[in-house]
Residue frames as qw, qx, qy, qz and C-alpha x, y, z in Angstrom:
[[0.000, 0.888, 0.459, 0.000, 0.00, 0.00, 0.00],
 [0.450, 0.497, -0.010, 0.742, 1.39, 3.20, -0.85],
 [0.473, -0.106, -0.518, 0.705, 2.49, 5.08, 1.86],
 [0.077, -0.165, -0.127, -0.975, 0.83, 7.96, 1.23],
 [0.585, -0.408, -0.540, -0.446, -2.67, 6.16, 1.33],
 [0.574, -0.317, -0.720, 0.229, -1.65, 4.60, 4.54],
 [0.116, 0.021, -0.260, 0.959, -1.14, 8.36, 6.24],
 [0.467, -0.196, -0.258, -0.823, -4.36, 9.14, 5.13],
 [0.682, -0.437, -0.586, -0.012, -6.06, 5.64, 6.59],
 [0.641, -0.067, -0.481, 0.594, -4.19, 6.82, 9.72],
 [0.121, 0.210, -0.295, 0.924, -5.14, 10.26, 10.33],
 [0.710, -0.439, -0.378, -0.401, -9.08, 9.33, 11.65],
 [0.823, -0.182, -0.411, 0.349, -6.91, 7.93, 14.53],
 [0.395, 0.217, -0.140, 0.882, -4.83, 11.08, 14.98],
 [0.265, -0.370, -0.138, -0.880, -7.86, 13.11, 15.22],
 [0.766, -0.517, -0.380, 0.025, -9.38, 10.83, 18.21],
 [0.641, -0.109, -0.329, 0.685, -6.06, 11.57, 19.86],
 [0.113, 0.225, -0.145, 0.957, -6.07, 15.18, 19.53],
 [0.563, -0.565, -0.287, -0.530, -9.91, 15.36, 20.68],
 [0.744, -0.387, -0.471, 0.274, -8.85, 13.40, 23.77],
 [0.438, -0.022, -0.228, 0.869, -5.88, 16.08, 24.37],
 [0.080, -0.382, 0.041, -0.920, -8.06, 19.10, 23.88],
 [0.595, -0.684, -0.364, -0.215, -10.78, 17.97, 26.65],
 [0.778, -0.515, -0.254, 0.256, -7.93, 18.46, 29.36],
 [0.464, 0.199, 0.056, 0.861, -6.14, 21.22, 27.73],
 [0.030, -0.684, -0.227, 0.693, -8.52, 23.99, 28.55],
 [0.440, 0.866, 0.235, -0.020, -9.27, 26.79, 25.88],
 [0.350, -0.693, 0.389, 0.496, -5.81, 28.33, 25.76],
 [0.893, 0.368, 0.038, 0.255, -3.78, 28.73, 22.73],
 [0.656, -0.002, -0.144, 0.741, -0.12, 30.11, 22.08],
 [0.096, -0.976, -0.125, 0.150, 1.07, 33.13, 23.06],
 [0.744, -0.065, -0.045, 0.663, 3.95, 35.07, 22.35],
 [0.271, -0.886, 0.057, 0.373, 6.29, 38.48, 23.33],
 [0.771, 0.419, 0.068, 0.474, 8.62, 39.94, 21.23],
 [0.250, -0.936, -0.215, 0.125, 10.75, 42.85, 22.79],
 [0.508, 0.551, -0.258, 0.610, 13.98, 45.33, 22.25],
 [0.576, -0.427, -0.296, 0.631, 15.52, 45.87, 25.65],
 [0.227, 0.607, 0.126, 0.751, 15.31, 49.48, 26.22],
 [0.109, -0.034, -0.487, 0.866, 14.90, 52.23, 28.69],
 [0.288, 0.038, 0.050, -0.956, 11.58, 52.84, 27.82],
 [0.391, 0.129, 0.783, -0.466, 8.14, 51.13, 28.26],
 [0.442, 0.720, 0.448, -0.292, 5.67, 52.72, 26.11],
 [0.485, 0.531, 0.262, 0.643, 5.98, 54.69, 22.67],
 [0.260, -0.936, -0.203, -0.126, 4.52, 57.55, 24.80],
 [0.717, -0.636, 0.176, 0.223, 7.97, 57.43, 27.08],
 [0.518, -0.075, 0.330, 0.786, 10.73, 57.21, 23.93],
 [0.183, 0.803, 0.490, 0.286, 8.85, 60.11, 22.66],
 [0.269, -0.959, 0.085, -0.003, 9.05, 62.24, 25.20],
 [0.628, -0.358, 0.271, 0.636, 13.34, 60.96, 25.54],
 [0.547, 0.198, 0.480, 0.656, 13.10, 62.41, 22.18],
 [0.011, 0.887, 0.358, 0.291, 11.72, 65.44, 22.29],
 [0.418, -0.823, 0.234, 0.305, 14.08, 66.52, 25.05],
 [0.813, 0.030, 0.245, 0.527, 16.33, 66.58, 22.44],
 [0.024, -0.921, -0.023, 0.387, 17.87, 70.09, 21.46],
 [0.787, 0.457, 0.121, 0.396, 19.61, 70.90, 18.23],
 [0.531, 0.559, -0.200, 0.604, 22.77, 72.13, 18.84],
 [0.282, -0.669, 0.459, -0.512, 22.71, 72.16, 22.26],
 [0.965, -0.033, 0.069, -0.250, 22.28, 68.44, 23.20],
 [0.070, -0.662, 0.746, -0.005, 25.95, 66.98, 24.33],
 [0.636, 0.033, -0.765, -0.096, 26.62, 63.17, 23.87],
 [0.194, 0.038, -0.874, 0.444, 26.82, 63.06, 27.54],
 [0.601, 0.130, 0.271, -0.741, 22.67, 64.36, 27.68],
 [0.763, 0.152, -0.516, -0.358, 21.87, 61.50, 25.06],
 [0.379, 0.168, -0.873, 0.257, 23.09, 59.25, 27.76],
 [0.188, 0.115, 0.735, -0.642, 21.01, 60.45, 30.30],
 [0.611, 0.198, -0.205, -0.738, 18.15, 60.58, 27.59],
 [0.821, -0.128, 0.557, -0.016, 18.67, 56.85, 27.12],
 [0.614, 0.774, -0.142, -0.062, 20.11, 57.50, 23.58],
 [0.022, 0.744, -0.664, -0.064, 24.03, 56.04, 24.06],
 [0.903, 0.135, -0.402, -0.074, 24.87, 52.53, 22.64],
 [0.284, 0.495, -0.621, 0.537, 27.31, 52.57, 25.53],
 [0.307, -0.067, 0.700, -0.641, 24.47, 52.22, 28.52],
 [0.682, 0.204, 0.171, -0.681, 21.60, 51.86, 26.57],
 [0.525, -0.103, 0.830, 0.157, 21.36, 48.25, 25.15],
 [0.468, 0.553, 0.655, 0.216, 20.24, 47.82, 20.98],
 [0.302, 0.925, -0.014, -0.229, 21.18, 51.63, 20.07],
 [0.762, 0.167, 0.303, 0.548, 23.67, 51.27, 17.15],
 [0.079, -0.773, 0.136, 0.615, 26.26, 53.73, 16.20],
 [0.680, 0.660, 0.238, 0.211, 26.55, 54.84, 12.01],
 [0.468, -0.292, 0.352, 0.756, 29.60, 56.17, 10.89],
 [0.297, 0.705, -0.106, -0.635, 29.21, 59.26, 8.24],
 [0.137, 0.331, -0.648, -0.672, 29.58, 56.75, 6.02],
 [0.004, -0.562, -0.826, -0.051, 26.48, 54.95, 6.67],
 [0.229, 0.661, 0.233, -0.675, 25.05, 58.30, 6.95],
 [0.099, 0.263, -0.693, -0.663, 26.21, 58.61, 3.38],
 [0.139, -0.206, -0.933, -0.260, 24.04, 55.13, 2.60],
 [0.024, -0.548, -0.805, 0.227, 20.84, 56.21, 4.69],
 [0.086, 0.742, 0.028, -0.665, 20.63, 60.25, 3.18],
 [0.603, 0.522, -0.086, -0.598, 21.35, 58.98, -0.18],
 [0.793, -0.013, 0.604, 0.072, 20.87, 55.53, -0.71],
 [0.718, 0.437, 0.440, 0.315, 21.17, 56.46, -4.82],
 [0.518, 0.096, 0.346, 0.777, 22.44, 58.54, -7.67],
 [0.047, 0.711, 0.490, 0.502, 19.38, 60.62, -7.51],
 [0.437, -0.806, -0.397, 0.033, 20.12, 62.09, -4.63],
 [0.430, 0.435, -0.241, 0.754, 22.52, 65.03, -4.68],
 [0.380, 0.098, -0.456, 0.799, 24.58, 66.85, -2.01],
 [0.114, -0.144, 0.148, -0.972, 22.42, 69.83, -2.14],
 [0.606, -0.269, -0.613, -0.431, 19.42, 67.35, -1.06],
 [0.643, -0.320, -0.613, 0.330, 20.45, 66.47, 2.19],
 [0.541, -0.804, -0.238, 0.069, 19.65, 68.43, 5.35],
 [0.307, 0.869, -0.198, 0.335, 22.34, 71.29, 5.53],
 [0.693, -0.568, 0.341, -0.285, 23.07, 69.94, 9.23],
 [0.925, 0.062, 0.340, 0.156, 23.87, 66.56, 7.65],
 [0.677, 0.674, 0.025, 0.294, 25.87, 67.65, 4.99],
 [0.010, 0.844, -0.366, 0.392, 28.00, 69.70, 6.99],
 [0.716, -0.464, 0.489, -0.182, 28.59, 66.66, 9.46],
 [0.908, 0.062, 0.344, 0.233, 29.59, 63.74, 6.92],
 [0.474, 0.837, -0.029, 0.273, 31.90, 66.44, 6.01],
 [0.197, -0.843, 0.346, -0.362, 33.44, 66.17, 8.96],
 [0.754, 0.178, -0.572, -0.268, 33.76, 62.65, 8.58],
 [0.526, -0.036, -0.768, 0.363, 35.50, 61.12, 11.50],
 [0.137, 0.034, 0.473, -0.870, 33.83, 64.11, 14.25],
 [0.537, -0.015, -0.244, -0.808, 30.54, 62.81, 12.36],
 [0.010, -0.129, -0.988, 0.088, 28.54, 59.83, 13.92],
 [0.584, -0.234, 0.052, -0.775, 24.65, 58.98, 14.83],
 [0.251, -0.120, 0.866, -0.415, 23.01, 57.02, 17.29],
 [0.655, -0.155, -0.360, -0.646, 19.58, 54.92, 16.02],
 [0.371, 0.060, 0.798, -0.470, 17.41, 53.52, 18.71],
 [0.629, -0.143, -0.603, -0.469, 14.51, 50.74, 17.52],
 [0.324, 0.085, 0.781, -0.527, 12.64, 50.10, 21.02],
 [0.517, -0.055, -0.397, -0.757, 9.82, 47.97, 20.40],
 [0.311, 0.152, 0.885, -0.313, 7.67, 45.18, 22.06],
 [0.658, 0.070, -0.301, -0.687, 5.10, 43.10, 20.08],
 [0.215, -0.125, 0.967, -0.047, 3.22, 40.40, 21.30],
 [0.506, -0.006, -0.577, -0.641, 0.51, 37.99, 19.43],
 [0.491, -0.055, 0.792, -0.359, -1.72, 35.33, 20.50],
 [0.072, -0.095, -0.809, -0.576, -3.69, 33.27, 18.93],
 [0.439, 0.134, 0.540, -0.705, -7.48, 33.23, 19.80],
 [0.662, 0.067, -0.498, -0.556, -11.07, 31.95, 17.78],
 [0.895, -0.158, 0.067, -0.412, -12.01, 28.37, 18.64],
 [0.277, -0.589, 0.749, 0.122, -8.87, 26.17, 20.00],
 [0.778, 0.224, 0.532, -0.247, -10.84, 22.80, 18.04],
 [0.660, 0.701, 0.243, 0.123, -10.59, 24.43, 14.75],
 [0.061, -0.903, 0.423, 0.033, -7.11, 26.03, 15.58],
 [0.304, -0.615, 0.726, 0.047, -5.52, 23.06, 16.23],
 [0.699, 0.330, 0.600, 0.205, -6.80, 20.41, 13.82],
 [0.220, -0.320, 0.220, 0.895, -5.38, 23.82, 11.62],
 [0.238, 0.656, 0.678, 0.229, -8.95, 24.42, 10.03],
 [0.034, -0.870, -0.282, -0.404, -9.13, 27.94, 11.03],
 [0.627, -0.238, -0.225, 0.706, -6.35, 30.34, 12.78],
 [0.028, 0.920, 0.218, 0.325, -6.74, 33.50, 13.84],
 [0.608, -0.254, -0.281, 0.698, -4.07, 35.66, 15.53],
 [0.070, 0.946, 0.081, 0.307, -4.19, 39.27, 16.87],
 [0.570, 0.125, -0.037, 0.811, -0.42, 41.10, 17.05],
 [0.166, -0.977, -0.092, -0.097, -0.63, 44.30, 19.19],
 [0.748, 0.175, 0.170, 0.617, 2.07, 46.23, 19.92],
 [0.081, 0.977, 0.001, -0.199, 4.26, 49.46, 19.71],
 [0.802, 0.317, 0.190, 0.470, 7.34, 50.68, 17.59],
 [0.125, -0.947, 0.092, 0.280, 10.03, 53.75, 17.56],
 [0.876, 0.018, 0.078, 0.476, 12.70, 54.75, 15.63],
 [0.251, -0.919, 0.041, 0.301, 14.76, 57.30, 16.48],
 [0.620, 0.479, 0.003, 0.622, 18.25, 58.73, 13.85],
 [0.307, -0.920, 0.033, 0.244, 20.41, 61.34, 16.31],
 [0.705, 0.387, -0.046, 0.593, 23.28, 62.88, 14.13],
 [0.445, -0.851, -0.060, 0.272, 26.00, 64.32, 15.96],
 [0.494, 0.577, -0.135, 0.637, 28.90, 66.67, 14.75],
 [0.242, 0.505, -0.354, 0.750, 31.60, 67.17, 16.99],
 [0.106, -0.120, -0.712, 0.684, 29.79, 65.92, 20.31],
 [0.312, 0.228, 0.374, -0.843, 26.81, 67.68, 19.71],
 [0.455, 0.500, 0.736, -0.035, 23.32, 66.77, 18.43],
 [0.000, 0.221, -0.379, -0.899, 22.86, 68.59, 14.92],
 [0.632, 0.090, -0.417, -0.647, 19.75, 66.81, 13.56],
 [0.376, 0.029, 0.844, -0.382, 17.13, 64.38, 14.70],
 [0.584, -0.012, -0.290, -0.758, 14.27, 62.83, 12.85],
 [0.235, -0.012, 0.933, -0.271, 11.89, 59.58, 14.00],
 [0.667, -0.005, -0.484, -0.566, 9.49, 57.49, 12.74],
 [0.007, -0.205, 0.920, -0.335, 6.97, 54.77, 14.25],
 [0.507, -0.413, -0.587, -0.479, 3.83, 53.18, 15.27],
 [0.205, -0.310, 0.645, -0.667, 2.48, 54.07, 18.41],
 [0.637, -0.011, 0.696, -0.332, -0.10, 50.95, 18.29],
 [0.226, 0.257, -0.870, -0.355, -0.16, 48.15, 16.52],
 [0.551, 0.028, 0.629, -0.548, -3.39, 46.24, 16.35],
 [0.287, 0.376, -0.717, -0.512, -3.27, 43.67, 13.81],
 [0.743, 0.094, 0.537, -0.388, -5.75, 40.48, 12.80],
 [0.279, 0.405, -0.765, -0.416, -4.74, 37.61, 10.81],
 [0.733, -0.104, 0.579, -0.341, -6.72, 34.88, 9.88],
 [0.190, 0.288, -0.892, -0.292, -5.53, 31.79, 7.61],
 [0.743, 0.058, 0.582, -0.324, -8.46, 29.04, 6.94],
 [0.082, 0.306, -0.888, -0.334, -7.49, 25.77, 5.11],
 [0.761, 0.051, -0.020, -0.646, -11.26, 23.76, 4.27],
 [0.773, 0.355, -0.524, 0.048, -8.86, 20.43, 4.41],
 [0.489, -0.819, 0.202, -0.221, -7.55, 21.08, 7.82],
 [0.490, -0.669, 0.552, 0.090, -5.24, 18.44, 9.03],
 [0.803, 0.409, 0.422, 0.098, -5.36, 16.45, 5.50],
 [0.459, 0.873, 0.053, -0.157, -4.12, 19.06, 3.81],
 [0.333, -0.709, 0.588, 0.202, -0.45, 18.34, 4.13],
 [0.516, 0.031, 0.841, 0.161, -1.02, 14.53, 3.25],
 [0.675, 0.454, 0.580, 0.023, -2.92, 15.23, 0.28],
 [0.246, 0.920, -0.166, -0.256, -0.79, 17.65, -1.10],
 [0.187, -0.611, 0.758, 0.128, 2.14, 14.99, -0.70],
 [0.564, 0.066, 0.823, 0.019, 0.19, 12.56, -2.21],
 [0.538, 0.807, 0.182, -0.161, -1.33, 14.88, -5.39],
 [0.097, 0.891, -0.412, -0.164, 2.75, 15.37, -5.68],
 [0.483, -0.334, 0.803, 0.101, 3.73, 11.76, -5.32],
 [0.684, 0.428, 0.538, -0.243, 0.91, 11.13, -8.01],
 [0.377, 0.910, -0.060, -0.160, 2.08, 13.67, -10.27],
 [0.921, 0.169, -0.137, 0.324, 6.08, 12.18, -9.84],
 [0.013, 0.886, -0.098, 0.453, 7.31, 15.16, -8.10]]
């Protein structure tokens, strides 16, 4: 008997099993966290670090107490003026006299030129809907909440010259994936491919 066939005779059986498991499992389904280590909690909270920022007055050693310094703060990365170069003009279309006079005047200064970029974030998902049809994979639904920040601090010469930030201050996402084959669908795809000589 071809193997395939036998999976298939085999999964009536499977599906007795899993019915047993979910009476004693409760309603639960996964869960999960995703997080960048930062000083801050909320979007609300690296906001405000960022706002206290001051052009041309703003010393590396305030960015430290801001939580801005890859030195205390964990996940802030430092760009050299020549990644500035790559993130102000990623192409040919983008001339000198494009870029932010501030900038320009820093990756001129090449080695006194750096910037700090913080990405705090935290996203976590579950899964929710009806745990029966979740886990025999008939029907999956997940909602993915959530916040995001990203912060660019160029500095010339110690000081802060230019700031800009982008982000999502909530994330409230719903995905749902339904398969009308549920836990078959695997086996008869591997068997429409064994059929086919694949």
């Amino acid at each position: 008997m071809n193997k395939h066939h036998t999976s298939l005779l085999a999964l009536p059986a499977l599906v007795a099993v899993i019915l047993l498991a979910l009476s004693g499992c409760g309603s639960s389904l996964p869960k999960g966290e995703a997080k960048t280590q930062s000083p801050w909690q909320s979007f609300d909270e690296a906001k405000a670090a960022y706002d206290s920022i001051e052009l041309q007055e703003t010393t590396t050693d305030d960015l430290q107490e801001l939580g801005f310094d890859p030195y205390s703060t964990p996940n802030v990365k430092i760009l050299s003026y020549l990644d500035l170069i790559e993130v102000f003009s990623p192409n040919d279309s983008v001339k000198p006299d494009d870029l932010p006079p501030s900038v320009l005047a820093c990756i001129k200064a090449r080695e006194q030129c750096l910037a700090y970029q913080a990405t705090p974030s935290v996203s976590s998902s579950k899964r929710v809907g009806n745990v029966f049809l979740d886990l025999l994979k008939f029907k999956r639904e997940r909602i993915r909440t959530g916040w995001s920040f990203n912060a660019l601090v160029v500095i010339n010469q110690g000081v802060v010259v230019y700031k800009i930030w982008s982000g999502v201050p909530s994330i409230d996402e719903m995905e749902s994936r339904k398969n009308p084959l549920g836990p078959i669908q695997d086996s008869v795809g591997s068997a429409v491919k064994s059929s086919a000589g694949v």
